[in-house]
C-alpha positions as a Markdown table, in Angstrom:
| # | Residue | x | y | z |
|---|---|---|---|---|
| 1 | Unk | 2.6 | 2.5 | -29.7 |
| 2 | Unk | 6.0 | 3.9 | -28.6 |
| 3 | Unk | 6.5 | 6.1 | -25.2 |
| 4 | Unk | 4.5 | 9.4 | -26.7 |
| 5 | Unk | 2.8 | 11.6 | -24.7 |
| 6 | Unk | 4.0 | 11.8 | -21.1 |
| 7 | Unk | 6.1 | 8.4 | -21.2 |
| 8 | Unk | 8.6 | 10.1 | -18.9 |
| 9 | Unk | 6.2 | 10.9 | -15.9 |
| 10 | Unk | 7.6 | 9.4 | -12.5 |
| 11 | Unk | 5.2 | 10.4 | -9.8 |
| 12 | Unk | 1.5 | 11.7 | -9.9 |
| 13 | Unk | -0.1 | 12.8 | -6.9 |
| 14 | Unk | -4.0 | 12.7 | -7.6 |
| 15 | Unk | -4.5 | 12.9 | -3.6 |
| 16 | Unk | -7.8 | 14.4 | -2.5 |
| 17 | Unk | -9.4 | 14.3 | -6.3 |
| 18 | Unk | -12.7 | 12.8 | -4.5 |
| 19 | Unk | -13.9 | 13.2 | -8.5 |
| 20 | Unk | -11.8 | 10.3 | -10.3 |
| 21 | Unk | -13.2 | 7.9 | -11.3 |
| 22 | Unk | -11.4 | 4.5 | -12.3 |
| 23 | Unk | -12.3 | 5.4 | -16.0 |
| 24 | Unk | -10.4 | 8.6 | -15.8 |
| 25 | Unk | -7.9 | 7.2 | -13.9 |
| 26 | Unk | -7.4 | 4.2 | -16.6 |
| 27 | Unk | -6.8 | 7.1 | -19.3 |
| 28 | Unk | -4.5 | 8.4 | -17.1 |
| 29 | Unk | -2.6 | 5.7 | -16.6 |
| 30 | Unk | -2.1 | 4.9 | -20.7 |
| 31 | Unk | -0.5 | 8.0 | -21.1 |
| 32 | Unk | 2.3 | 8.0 | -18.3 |
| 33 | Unk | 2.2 | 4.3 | -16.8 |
| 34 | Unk | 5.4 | 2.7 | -18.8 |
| 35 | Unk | 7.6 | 5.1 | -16.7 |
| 36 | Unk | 5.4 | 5.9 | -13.3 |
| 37 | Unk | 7.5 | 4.8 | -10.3 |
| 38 | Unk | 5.2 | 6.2 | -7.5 |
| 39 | Unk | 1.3 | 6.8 | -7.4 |
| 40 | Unk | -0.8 | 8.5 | -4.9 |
| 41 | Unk | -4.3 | 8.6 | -4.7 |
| 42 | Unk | -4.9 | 9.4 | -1.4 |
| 43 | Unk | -8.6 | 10.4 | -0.5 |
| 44 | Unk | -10.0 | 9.6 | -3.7 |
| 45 | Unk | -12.9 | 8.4 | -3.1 |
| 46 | Unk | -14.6 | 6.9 | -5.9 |
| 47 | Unk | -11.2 | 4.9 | -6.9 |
| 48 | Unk | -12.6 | 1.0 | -6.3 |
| 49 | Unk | -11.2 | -2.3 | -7.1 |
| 50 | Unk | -11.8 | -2.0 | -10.4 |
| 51 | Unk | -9.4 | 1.1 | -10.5 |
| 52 | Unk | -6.7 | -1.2 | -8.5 |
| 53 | Unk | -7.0 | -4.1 | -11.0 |
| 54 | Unk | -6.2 | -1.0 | -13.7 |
| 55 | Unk | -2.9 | -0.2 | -11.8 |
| 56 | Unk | -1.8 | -3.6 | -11.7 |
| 57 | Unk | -2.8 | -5.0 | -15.4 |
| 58 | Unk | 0.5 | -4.4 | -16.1 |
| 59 | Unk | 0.3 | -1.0 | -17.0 |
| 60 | Unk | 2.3 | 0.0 | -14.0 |
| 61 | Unk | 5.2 | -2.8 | -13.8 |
| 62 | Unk | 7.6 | -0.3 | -13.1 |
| 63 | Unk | 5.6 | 1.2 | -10.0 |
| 64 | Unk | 7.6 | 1.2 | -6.4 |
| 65 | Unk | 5.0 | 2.9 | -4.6 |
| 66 | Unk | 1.3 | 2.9 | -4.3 |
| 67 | Unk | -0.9 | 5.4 | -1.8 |
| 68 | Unk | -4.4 | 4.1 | -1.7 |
| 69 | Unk | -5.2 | 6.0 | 1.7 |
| 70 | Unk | -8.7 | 6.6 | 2.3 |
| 71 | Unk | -10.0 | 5.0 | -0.5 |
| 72 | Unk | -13.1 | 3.8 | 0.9 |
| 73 | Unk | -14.6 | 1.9 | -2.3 |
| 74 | Unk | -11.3 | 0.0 | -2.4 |
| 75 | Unk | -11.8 | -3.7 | -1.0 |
| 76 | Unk | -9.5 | -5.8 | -3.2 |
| 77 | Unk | -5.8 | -5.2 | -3.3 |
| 78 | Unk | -4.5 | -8.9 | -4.3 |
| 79 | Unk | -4.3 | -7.5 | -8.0 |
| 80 | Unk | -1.0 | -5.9 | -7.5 |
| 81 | Unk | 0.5 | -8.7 | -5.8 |
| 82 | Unk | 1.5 | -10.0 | -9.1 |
| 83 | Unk | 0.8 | -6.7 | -11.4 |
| 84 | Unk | 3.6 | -4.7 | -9.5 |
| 85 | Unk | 6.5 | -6.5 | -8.7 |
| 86 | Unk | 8.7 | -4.0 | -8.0 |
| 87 | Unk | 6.8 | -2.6 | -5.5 |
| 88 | Unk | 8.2 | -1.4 | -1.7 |
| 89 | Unk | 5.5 | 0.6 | -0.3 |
| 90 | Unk | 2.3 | 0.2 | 0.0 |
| 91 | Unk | -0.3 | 2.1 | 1.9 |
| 92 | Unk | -3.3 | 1.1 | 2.7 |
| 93 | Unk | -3.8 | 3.6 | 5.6 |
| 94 | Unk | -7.9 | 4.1 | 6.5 |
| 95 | Unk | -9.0 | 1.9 | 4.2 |
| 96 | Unk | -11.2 | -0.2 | 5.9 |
| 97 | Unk | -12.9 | -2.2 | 3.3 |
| 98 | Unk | -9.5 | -4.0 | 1.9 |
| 99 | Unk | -9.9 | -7.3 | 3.2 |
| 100 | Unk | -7.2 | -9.4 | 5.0 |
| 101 | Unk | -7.0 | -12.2 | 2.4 |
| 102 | Unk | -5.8 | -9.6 | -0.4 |
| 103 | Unk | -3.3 | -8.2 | 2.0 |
| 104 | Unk | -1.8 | -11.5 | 2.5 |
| 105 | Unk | -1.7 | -12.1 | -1.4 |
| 106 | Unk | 0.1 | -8.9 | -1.6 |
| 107 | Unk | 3.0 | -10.0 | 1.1 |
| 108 | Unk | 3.5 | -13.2 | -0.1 |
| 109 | Unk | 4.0 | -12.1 | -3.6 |
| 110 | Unk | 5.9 | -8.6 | -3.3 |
| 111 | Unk | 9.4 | -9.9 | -2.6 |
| 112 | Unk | 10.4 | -5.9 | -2.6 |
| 113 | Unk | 7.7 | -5.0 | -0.2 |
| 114 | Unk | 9.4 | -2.9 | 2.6 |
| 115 | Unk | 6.5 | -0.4 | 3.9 |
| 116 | Unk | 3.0 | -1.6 | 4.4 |
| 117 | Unk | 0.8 | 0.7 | 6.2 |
| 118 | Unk | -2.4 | -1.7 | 7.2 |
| 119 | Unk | -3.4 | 1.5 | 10.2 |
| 120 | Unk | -7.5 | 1.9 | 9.6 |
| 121 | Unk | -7.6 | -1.1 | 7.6 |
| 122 | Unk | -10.3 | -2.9 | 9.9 |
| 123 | Unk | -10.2 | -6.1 | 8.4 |
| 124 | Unk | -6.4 | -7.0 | 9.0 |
| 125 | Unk | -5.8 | -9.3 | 11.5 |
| 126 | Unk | -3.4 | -11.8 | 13.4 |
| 127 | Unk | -3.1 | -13.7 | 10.2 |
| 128 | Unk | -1.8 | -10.8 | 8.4 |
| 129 | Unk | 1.0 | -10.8 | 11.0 |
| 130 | Unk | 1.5 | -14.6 | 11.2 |
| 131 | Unk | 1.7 | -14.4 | 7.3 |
| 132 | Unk | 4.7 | -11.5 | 7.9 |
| 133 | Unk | 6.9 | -13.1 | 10.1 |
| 134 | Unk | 6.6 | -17.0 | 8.5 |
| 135 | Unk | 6.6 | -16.0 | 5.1 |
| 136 | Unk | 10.1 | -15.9 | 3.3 |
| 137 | Unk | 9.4 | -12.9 | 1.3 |
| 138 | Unk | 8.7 | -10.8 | 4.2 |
| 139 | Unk | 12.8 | -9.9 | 5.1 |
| 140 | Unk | 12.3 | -7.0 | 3.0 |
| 141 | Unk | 9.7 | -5.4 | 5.0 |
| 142 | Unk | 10.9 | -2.7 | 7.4 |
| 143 | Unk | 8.2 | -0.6 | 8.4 |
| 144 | Unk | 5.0 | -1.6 | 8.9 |
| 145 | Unk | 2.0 | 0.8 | 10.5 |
| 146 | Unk | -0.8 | -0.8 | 12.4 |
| 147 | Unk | -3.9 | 0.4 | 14.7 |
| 148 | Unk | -8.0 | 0.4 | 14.6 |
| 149 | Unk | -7.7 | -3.3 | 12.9 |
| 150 | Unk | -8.1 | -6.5 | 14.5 |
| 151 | Unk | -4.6 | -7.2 | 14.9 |
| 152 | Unk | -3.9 | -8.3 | 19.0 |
| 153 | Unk | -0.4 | -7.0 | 20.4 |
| 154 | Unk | 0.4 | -10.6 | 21.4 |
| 155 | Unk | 0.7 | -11.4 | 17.4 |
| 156 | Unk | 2.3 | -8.0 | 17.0 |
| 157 | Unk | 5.1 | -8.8 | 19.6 |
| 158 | Unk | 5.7 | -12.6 | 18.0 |
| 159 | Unk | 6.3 | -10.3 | 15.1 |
| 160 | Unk | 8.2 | -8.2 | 16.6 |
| 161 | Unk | 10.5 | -11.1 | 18.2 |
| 162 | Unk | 11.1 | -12.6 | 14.5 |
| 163 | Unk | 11.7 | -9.5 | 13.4 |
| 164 | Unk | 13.6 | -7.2 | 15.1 |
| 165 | Unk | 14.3 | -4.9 | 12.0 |
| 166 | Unk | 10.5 | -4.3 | 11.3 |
| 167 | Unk | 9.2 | -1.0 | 12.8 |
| 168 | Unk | 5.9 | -0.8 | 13.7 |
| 169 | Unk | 4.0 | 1.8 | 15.1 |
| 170 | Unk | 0.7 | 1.9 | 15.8 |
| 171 | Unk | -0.1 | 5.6 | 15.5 |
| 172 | Unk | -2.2 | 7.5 | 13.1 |
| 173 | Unk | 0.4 | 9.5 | 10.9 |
| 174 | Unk | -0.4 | 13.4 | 10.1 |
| 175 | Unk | -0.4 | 13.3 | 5.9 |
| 176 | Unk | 0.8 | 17.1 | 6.5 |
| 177 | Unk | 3.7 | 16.4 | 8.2 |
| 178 | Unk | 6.7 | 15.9 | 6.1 |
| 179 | Unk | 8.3 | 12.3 | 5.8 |
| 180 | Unk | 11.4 | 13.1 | 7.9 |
| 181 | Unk | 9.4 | 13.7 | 10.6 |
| 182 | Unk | 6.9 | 11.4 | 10.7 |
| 183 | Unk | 9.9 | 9.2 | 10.6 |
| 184 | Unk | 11.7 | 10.7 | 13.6 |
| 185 | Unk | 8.4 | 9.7 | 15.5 |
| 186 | Unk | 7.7 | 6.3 | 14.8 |
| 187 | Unk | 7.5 | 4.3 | 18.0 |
| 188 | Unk | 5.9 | 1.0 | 18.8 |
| 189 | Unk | 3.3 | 1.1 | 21.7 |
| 190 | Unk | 2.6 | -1.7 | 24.0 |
C-alpha cells in the first residue's frame, strides 16, 4: 500500500538490458509505476507481450512515453491502447513482429498520441495510414517515422494531404544522436 519505495521515480531507461525478463521487469514496475511518466526499454530483448500487457495493467496510467525499440519478442501492443491513456509517444522503431492490428488499436484509442515511430516495424501497412488520417483521434499526432514496412508512398502522401501538420520521415534515426538533432533532420522523402 501507500507510494513507498521509489513512488517518485519519473523516467527509467533499462535500454540495452538484453537480460530482463518481463518477470523482473513486473517487479520493477510495482515499485516505481504510480509515478513513471516515461519508460525505455530499448534493445531489450527478451521483453515480449507479456511484459507490454504488464506496462499497461494499469500499473503505468500515468506513463507519456513508451520506447519498445528493438524488442524483437514484442508482437502485441494493443494492451496499452487502453492501459496508458496519457500516452504521446510511442516507439515502436525495429520491431518487426508488432503486428498492424495492435497498432491500429493503439491510434484509435490514444487520444494524446503525438509520436509514433512504426520505422522497422514490418508488419505496418496502408491501413495503419488510412486508420491515421480517418480516425478522429489522430489530430494529436505530429510526428510519425516510417520505412522497411509495407506502407506505399501513395498512402503516405494521402496522409500527408489530410494532414499537413504530421511529419513524417522515413529515415532510420541514430539512438546516439541527441533529440535536437535528430529533430533538426527530419525530412519526408518521396
Amino acid at each position: 500500500g501507500g507510494s513507498g519505495g521509489g513512488g517518485g521515480v519519473h523516467t527509467l531507461d533499462l535500454s540495452r538490458m538484453r537480460l530482463l525478463s518481463d518477470v523482473a521487469l513486473g517487479v520493477l514496475l510495482r515499485y516505481c509505476a504510480r509515478s513513471l511518466r516515461t519508460l525505455t526499454l530499448a534493445a531489450c530483448s527478451r521483453v515480449t507481450d507479456r511484459g507490454v500487457a504488464m506496462i499497461a495493467s494499469g500499473v503505468a496510467h500515468e506513463l507519456t512515453s513508451l520506447d519498445l525499440s528493438e524488442c524483437v519478442c514484442v508482437s502485441d501492443v494493443s494492451a496499452l491502447a487502453i492501459g496508458c491513456p496519457r500516452l504521446r509517444t510511442l516507439r515502436l522503431a525495429n520491431c518487426a513482429n508488432v503486428t498492424a492490428e495492435s497498432i491500429i488499436a493503439v491510434v484509435t484509442k490514444s487520444h494524446q498520441l503525438a509520436t509514433l515511430d512504426l520505422y522497422g516495424c514490418r508488419h505496418a501497412s496502408d491501413l495503419v495510414l488510412v486508420t491515421l488520417h480517418h480516425h478522429a483521434n489522430a489530430p494529436a499526432l505530429v510526428d510519425l517515422r516510417v520505412g522497411l514496412n509495407k506502407m506505399s508512398d501513395a498512402a503516405l502522401q494521402q496522409l500527408c494531404a489530410r494532414r499537413p501538420h504530421v511529419a513524417v520521415s522515413r529515415s532510420p534515426l541514430v539512438v546516439a544522436v541527441p533529440r535536437v538533432l535528430a529533430a533538426q533532420y527530419r525530412v519526408a522523402f518521396w
